[in-house]
C-alpha positions in Angstrom: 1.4 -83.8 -6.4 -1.0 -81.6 -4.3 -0.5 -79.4 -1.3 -2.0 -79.7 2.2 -2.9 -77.9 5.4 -2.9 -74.3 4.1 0.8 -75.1 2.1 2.6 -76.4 5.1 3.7 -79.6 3.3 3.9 -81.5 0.0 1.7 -84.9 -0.7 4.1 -86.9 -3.4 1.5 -90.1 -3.2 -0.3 -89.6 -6.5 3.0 -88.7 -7.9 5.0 -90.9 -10.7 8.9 -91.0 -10.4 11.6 -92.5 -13.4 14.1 -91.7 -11.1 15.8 -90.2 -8.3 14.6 -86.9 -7.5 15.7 -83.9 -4.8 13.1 -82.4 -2.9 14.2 -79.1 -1.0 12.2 -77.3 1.6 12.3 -73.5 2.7 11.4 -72.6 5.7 9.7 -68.8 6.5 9.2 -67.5 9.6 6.1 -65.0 9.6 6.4 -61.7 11.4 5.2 -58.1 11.3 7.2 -56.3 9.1 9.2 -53.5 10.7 7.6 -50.0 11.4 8.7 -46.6 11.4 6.7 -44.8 13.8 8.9 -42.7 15.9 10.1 -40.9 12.7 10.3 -37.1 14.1 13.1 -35.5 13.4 15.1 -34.1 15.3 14.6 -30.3 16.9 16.0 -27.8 15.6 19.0 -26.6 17.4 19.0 -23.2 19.2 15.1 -22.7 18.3 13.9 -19.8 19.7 10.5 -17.5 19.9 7.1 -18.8 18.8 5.7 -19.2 22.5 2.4 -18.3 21.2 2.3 -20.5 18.0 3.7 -23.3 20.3 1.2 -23.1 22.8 -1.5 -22.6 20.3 -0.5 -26.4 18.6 -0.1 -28.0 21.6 -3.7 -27.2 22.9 -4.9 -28.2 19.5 -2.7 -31.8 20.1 -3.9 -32.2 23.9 -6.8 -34.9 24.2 -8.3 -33.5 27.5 -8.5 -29.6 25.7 -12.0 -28.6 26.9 -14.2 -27.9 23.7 -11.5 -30.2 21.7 -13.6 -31.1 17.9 -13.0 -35.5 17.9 -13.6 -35.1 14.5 -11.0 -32.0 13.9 -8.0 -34.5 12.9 -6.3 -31.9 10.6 -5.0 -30.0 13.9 -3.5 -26.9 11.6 -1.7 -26.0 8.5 1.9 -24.1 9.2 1.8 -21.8 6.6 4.5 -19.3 5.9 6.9 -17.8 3.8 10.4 -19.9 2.6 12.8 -19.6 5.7 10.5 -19.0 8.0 11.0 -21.7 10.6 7.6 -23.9 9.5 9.2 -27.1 10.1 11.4 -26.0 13.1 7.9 -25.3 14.7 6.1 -28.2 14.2 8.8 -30.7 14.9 9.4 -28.5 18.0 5.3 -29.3 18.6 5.6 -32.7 17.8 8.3 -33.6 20.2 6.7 -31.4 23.1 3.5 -33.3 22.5 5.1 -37.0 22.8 6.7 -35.9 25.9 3.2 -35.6 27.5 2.7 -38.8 26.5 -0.4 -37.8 24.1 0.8 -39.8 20.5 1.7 -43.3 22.2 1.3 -44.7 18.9 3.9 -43.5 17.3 4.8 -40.3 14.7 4.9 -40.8 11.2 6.5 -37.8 9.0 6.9 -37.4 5.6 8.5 -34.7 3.7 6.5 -33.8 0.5 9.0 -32.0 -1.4 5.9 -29.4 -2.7 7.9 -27.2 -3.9 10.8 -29.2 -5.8 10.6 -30.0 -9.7 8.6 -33.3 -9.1 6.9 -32.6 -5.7 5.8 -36.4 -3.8 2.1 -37.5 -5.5 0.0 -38.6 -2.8 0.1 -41.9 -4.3 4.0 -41.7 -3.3 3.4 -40.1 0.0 1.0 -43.3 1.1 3.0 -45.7 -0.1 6.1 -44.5 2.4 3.5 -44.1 5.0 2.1 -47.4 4.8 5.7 -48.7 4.6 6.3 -47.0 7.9 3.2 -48.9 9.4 4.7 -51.9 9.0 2.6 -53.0 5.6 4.3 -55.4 3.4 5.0 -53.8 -0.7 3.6 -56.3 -1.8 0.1 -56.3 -0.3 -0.1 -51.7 -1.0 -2.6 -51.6 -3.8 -2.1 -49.3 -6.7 -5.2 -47.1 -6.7 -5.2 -44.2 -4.5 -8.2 -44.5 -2.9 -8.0 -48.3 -2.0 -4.3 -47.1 -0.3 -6.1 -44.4 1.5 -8.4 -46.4 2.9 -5.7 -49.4 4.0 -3.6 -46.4 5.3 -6.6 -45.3 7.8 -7.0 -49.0 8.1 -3.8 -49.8 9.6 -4.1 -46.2 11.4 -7.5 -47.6 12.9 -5.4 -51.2 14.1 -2.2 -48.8 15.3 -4.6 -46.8 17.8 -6.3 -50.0 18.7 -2.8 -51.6 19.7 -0.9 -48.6 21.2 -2.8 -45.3 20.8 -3.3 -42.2 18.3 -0.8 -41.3 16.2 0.8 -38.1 14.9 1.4 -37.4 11.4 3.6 -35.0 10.3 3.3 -34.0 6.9 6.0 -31.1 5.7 6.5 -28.8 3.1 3.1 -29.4 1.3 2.0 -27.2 -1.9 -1.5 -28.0 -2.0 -4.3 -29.4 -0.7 -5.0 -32.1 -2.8 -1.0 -33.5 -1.9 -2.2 -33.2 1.9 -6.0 -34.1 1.5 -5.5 -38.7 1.1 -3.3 -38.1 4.1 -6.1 -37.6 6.4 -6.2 -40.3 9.6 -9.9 -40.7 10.1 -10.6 -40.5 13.2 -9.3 -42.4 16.8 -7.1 -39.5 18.1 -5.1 -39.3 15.1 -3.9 -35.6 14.1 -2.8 -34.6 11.1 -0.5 -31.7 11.1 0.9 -29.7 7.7 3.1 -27.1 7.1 3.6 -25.5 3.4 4.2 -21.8 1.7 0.6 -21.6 1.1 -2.3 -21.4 3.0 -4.3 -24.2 2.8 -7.8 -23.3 4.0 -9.4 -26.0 2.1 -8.7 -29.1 4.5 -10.8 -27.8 7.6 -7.7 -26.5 9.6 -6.7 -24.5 12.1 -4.7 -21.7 10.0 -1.6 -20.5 11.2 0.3 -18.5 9.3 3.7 -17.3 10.6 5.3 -13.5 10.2 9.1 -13.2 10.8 10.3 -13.2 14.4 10.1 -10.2 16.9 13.3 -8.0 17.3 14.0 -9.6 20.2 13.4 -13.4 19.1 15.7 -12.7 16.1 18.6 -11.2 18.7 18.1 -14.4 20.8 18.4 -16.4 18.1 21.7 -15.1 17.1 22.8 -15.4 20.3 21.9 -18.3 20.8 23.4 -20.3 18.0 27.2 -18.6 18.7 27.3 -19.8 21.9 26.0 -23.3 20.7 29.2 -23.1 18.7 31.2 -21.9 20.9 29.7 -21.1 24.5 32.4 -18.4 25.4 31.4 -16.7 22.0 29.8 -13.4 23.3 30.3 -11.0 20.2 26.2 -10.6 20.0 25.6 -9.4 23.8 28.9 -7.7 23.4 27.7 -5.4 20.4 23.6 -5.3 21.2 23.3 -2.4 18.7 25.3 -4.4 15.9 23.3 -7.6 16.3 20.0 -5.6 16.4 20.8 -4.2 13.0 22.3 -7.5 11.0 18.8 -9.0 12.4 16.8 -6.0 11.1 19.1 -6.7 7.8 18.0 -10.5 8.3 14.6 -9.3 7.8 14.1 -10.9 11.2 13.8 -14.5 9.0 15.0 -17.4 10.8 16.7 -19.1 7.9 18.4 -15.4 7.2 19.3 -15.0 11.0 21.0 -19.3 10.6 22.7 -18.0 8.1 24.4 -15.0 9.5 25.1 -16.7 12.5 27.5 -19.5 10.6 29.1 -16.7 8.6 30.1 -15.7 11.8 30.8 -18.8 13.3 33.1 -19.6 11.2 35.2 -16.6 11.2 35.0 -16.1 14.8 37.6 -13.0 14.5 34.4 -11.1 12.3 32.8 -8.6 14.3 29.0 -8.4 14.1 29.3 -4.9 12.8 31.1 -5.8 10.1 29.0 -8.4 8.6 26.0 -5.9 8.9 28.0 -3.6 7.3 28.5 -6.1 4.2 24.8 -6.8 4.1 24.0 -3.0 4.2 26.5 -2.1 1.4 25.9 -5.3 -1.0 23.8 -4.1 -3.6 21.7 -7.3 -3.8 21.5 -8.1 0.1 20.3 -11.7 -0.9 24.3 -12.6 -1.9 25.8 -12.7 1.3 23.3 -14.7 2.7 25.0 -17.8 1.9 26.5 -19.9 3.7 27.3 -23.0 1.2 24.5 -25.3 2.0 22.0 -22.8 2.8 20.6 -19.8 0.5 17.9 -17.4 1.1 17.9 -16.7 -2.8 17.3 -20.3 -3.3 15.3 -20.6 -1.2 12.5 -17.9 -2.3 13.3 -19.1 -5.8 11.5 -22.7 -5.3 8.3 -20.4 -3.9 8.8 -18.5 -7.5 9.4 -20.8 -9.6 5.9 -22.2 -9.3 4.2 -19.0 -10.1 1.9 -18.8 -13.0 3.4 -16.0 -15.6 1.2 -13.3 -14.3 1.8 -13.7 -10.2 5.6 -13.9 -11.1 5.4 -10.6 -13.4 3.5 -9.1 -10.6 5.8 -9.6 -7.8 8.6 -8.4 -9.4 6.7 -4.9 -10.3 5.9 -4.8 -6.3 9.3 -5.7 -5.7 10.1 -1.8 -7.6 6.7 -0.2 -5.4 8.1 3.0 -3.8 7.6 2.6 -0.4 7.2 -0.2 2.5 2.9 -0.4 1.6 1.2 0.1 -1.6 -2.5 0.5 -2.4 -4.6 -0.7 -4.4 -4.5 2.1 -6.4 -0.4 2.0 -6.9 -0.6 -1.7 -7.7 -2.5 -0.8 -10.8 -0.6 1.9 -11.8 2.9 -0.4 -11.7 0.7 -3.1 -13.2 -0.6 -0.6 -15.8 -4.4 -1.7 -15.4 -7.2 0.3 -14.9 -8.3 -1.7 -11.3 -5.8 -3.8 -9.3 -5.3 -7.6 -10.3 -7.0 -8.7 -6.8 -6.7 -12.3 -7.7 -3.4 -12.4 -8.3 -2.5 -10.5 -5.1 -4.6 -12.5 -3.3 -3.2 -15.9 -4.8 0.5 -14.3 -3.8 -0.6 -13.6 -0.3 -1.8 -17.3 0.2 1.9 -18.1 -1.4 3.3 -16.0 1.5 4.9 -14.1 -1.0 2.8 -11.2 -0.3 1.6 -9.8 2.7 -1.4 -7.7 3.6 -0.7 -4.2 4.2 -1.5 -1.4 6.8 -5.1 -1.7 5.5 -7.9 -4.0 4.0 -6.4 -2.9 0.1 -2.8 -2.1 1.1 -0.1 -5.0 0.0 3.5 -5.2 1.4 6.9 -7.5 0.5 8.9 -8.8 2.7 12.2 -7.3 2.6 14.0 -9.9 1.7 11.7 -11.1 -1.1 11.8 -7.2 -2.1 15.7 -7.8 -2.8 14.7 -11.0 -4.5 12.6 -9.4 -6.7 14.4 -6.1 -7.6 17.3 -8.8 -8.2 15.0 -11.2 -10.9 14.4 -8.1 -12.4 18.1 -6.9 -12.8 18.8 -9.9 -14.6 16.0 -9.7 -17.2 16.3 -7.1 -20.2 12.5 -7.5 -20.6 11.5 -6.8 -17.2 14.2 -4.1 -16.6 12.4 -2.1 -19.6 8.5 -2.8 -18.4 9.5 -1.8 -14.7 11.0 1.4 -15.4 7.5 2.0 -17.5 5.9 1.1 -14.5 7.9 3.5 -12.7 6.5 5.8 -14.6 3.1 5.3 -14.5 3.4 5.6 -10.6 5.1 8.9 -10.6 2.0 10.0 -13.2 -0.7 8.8 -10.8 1.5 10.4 -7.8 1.7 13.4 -9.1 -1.7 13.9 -10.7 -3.6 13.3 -7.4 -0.6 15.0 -5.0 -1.1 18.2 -6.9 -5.2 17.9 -6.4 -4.2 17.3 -2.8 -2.4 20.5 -2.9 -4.2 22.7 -4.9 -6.7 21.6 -1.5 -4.1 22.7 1.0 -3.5 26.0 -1.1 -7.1 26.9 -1.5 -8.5 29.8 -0.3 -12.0 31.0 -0.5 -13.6 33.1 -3.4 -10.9 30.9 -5.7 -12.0 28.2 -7.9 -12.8 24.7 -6.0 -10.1 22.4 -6.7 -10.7 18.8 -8.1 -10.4 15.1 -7.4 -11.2 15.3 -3.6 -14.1 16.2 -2.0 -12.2 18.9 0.4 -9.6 19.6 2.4 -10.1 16.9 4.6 -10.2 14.3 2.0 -7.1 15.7 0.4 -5.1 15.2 3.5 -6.1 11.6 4.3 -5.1 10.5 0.9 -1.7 12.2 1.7 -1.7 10.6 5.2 -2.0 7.4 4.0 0.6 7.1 0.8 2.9 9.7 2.5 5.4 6.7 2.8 5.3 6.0 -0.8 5.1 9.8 -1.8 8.6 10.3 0.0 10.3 7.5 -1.7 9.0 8.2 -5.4 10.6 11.6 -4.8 13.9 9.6 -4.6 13.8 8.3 -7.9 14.9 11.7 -9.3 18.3 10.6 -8.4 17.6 8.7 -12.4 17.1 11.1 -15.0 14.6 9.3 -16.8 12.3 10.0 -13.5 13.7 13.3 -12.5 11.1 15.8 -14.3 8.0 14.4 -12.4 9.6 13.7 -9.3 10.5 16.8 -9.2 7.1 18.4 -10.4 6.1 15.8 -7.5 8.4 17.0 -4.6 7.1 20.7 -4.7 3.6 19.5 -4.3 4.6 18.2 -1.9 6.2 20.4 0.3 3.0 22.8 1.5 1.6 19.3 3.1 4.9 18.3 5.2 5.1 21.2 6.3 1.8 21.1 7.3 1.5 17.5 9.1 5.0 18.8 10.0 6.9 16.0 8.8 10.1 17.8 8.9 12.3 14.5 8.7 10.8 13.6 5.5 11.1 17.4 4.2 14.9 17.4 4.9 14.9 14.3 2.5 13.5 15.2 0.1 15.0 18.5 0.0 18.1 16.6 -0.2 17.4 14.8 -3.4 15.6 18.1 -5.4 18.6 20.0 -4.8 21.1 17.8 -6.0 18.8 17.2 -9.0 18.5 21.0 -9.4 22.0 21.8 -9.3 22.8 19.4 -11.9 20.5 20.4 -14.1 22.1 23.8 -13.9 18.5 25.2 -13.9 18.6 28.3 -11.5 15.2 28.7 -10.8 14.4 25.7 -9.9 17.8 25.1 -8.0 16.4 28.6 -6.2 12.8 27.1 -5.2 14.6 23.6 -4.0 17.0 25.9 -1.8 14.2 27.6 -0.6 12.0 24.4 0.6 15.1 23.0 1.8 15.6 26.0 4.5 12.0 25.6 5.4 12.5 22.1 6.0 15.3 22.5 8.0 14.2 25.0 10.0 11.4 23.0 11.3 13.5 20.5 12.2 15.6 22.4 14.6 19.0 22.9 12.5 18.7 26.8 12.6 21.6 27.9 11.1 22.1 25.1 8.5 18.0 26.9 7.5 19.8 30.3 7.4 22.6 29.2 4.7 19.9 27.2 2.4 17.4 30.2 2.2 20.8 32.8 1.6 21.7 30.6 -1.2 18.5 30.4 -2.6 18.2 34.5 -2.2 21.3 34.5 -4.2 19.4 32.4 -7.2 16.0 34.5 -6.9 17.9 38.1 -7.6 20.1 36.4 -10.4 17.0 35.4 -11.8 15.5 38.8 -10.9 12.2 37.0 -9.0 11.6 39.5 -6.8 8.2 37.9 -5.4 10.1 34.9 -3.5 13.3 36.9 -2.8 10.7 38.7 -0.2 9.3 35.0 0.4 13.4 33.7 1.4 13.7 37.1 3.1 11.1 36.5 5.4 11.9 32.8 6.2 15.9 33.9 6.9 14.1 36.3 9.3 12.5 33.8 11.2 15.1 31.2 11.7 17.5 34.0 12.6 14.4 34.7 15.7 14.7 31.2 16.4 18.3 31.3 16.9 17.8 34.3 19.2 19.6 36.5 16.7 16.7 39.0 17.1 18.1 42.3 15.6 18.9 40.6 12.7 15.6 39.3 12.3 13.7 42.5 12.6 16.0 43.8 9.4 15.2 40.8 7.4 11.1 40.4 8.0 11.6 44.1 7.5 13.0 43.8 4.1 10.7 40.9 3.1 8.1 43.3 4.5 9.4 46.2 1.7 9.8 44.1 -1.0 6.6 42.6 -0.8 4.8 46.4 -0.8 7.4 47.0 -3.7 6.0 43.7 -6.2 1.9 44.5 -4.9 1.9 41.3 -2.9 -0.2 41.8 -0.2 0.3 38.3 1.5 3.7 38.2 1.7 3.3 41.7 3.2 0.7 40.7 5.8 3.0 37.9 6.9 6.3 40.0 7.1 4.5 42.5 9.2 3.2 39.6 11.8 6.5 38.1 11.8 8.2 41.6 12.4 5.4 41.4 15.7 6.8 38.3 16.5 10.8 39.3 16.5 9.9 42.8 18.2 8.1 40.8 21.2 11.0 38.6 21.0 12.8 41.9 21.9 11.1 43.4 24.5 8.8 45.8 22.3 5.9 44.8 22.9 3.4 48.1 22.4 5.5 47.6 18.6 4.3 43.9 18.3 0.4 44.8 19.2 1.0 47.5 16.3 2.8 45.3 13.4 0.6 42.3 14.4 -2.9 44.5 14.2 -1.5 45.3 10.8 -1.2 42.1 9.9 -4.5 40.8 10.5 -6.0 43.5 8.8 -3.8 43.1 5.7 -4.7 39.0 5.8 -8.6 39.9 6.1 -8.3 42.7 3.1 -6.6 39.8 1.4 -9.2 37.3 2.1 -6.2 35.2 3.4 -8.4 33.4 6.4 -5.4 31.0 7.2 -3.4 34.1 7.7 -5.7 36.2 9.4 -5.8 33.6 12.5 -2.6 33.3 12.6 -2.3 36.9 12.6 -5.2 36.6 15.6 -3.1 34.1 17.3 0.2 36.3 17.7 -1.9 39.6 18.3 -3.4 37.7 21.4 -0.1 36.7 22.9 1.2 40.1 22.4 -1.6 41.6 24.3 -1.5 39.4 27.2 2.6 40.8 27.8 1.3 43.8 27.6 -0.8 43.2 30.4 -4.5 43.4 27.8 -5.7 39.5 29.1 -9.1 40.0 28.3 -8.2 41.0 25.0 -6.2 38.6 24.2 -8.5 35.7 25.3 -10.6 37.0 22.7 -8.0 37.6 20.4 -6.7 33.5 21.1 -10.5 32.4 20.4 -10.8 33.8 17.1 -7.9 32.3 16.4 -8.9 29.0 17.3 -12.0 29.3 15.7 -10.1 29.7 12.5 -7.3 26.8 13.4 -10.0 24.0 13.5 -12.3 25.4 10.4 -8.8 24.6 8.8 -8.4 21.3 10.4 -4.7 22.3 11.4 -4.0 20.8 15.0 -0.6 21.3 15.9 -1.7 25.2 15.5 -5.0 24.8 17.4 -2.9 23.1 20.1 -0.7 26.4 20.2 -3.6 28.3 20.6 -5.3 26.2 23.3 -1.6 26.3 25.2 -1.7 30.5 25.1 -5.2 30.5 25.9 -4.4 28.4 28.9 -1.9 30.6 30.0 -3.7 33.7 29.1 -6.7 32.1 31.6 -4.3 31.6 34.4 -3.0 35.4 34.3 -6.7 36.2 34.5 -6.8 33.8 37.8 -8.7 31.2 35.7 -6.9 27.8 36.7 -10.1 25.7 35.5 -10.6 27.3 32.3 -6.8 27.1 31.9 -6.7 23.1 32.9 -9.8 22.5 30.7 -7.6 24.4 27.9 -4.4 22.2 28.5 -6.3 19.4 28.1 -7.8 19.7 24.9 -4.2 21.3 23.5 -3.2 17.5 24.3 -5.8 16.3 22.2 -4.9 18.8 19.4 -1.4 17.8 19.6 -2.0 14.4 19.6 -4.2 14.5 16.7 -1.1 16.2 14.9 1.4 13.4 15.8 3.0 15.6 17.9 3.2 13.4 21.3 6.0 15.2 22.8 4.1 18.9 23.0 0.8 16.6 23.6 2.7 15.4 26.8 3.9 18.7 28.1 0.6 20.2 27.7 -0.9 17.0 29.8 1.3 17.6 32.3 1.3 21.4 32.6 -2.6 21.0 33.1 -2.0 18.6 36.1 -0.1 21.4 37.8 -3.1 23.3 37.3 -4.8 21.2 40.0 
């Protein structure tokens, strides 16, 4: 019995039969088998933001793009942190692109599951998408490489037949997962999104940051009145929604979630679910919403970490401050040079994102809660980050009190180490100021409290300096507290005392007054009669601030006495040039040119150069109400000469201001513009835009 025409019948001639016998024919019709090449899913509802990502896909998709690379078929690699709308973009591309008509062959997508326990092979990933071109099981070889090429094979016929095609592959965790997927060439594009970058596949890179304050309040928005168009709760309570996003971190999946919680208790007030965010201790466990978690959602990204990433992140995750440098990072990690490899494999994991500057590092603050919260529930990790604590608060304090012994220094006294100068010193405070601030908070812990404390008064010359008198008040706050329960008076005394200064230069006058009275009250139980002149003196000039001017002659006057009394000569050069400054203040002026004369002399006998321009500075101002201008423009330009050998430009922008004015009494008004003008720089240059702005605009009037 044989077979003929290719199988389409049997020949029984040569056969031999003993008997009846049933024959029974079945019939198969041959056809393509079925396709799945309009596979997109669907957009994401409410998606919102991302115009310039958007834009920046579709002209890699468009055909006719002028300068377009035929042989660029990985279009770009969507790379960002867990949550934060990768796929919601790309499907958002994808469908914008088929609606110009530029993928008529179809879209293929395929969800490689990178980041679950058994991530798609690529093996598994071309099988599906062969399956979706229409190929038979039967005829999908088993080798990788012979699929790849029938995949591009049956790519190649598809464009042939119809036209390029898109492919769509999500959620990848590596190259190698994404790299068999590649179309060849015809038009195809290839586009990926994962939680790492992938610059190994030739891409166009785009990695995505959390959305804009603005985005992340439309989105809210947006998705109540989806559920429920008359639901205007967010554009009722603008202030309320701007803080739950800023609680959201501004994360999509974050902003999703918030917006069901309140979806489904449409009696919640937005205020109120901030307010739960703000007060949960671990801000990650209201962001639930039953199907959807932020916590497991970072934990799929950490889970895959090799033992030293994942130990690192959670030390970053306890970094003081928003930005750490390269120098913190090895003091948490307790290495003598930062682990840059493993910061830089975190940042390609989105888990990690560069800083202010090229070796600065920042968390997300949502991963920050994650991390502080894997650390919570780990006995080991609990113990090493409180050593790592440590060492940070070691390193902060060693190289703050260089940076003040800098700040302090005054010529003819030993040169101070670590920094090259002054200059030096105050850039490295500048830049981990943030940081500084927020280590000086973890003296609310006892274990911390000694250095942050040692760490907070070298602190204090500098913000007063930079004039940081927000972060002053602050940290006052804390080193009081800490000193009153440590029932240590003299140190309770000096936190008083920095406390007053602090508030003083932040405006709150008489709140100044009661801090420096209390700590006058610790100094003389103590019997420290050196900084009871020091408090005296400082209650003396917040009371001339307040316009309480009588009162402040009698207490410069004391500080003034007292500091004669104990031989200091500084603190009686400064009491006399703030006695000038109350008795101007007064009316009594031929007075002020007397006490302020004194004072300069007293600061130049003392070799206190800081002091002595000052001292210059006030004399000059005196002079010119008493009518001496020329005198006082000299007097101002010593002064100024002394301001910027000091490098201290909020005061050389005073002096600029009174030489300007000093100019126009002499009928100057050029000099005096030319003076206004660089007092803007000054200012500027201090961080001090609102006296930077006056000073622009009272030199305009010169004109």
């Amino acid at each position: 019995m044989t077979t003929e025409n290719g199988g389409d019948h049997l020949d029984f001639r040569e056969g031999t039969f003993t008997g009846p016998f049933t024959a029974k024919a079945e019939y198969r019709e041959h056809a393509p088998a079925p396709s799945a090449l309009d596979a997109l899913p669907a957009r994401a509802v409410g998606f919102t933001g991302r115009d310039s990502e958007l834009r920046a896909l579709l002209d890699a998709f468009d055909p006719s793009a002028s300068g377009a690379a035929p042989e660029a078929v990985v279009v770009a690699a969507v790379s960002g942190l867990g949550g934060i709308g990768k796929t919601a973009l790309a499907v958002q591309a994808g469908h914008e692109a088929c609606g110009n008509g530029w993928f008529p062959g179809g879209v293929l997508f395929v969800d490689l599951h990178g980041y679950d326990e058994e991530p798609v092979t690529a093996d598994q990933a071309l099988e599906a998408l062969l399956r979706a071109l229409g190929t038979e099981p039967e005829h999908i070889p088993a080798r990788t490489d012979e699929r790849a090429a029938l995949y591009r094979s049956a790519l190649a016929d598809r464009a042939r037949e119809r036209g390029p095609v898109l492919v769509l592959a999500d959620n990848a965790s590596s190259s190698a997962q994404v790299r068999p997927l590649l179309p060849g060439n015809a038009g195809h594009r290839l586009l990926v999104t994962s939680r790492h970058r992938l610059p190994q596949l030739g891409a166009l890179l785009m990695p995505l940051d959390e959305l804009t304050p603005q985005e992340a309040y439309d989105l809210l928005d947006r998705a109540l009145r989806i559920a429920h168009p008359v639901d205007n709760r967010v554009a009722e309570n603008s202030g309320a929604a701007a803080n739950l996003a800023f609680l959201c971190g501004h994360l999509p999946l974050a902003l999703q979630i918030a917006a069901a919680l309140l979806v489904v208790d449409r009696n919640k007030p937005v205020e109120e679910l901030a307010a739960e965010l703000a007060a949960s201790r671990d801000r990650l466990d209201p962001l639930d919403d039953g199907e959807r978690s932020i916590r497991a959602a970072f934990d799929l990204s950490y889970k895959r970490l090799p033992s030293e990433q994942a130990r690192l992140l959670c030390l970053l995750a306890l970094a003081p401050g928003p930005d750490v440098s390269d120098e913190v990072v090895a003091a948490l990690a307790g290495t003598d040079s930062p682990p840059i490899k493993a910061l830089e494999a975190l940042v390609r994991a989105h888990l990690v994102e560069r800083g202010s500057g090229r070796r600065w590092w920042r968390l997300h603050d949502l991963v920050r809660a994650f991390g502080v919260a894997v650390v919570a529930r780990d006995a080991g990790l609990v113990e090493e980050g409180e050593a790592a604590r440590q060492r940070v608060l070691g390193f902060y304090h060693a190289w703050a009190g260089a940076a003040d012994d800098w700040l302090r220094w005054l010529p003819g006294k030993p040169v101070p180490r670590r920094f090259g100068g002054r200059a030096e010193a105050l850039a490295w405070l500048d830049e981990e100021r943030a940081g500084l601030v927020a280590a000086v908070g973890w003296a609310e812990q006892s274990r911390y409290a000694g250095t942050a404390m040692q760490l907070a008064a070298c602190l204090s010359e500098y913000l007063s300096w930079r004039r940081y008198f927000d972060d002053s008040v602050a940290v006052g706050q804390v080193v009081c507290g800490v000193a009153r329960r440590a029932k240590d008076r003299q140190s309770e005394a000096v936190a008083w005392h920095n406390f007053g200064l602090a508030l003083r230069g932040a405006g709150r006058l008489m709140e100044a007054v009661e801090a420096h009275t209390r700590a006058l009250d610790l100094f003389r139980a103590v019997g420290d009669r050196r900084r009871e002149a020091i408090v005296w003196d400082n209650i003396g000039s917040a009371l001339r601030g307040a316009g309480r001017v009588v009162e402040a002659v009698e207490a410069h006057t004391r500080a003034r006495d007292l500091g004669q009394a104990v031989g200091d000569r500084h603190r009686e050069a400064s009491a006399w040039d703030n006695i000038g400054s109350a008795l101007r203040r007064a009316g009594r002026v031929v007075e002020a040119v007397e006490a302020h004369t004194r004072a300069r002399d007293l600061h130049k006998a003392a070799g206190d150069r800081q002091g002595e321009g000052i001292a210059w500075s006030n004399l000059g101002s005196a002079l010119q109400e008493a009518g001496r201008v020329a005198e006082a423009i000299e007097d101002h330009g010593k002064a100024l000469e002394i301001c910027r050998e000091f490098e201290d430009w909020y005061r050389t922008g005073q002096v600029l201001n009174n030489l300007a004015f000093a100019h126009k009494s002499a009928d100057r008004p050029a000099q005096a513009r030319a003076c206004l003008l660089q007092a803007a720089d000054a200012y500027a240059q201090a961080g001090a835009t609102a006296e930077a702005d006056q000073a622009r605009s009272w030199a305009e009037e010169q004109d």
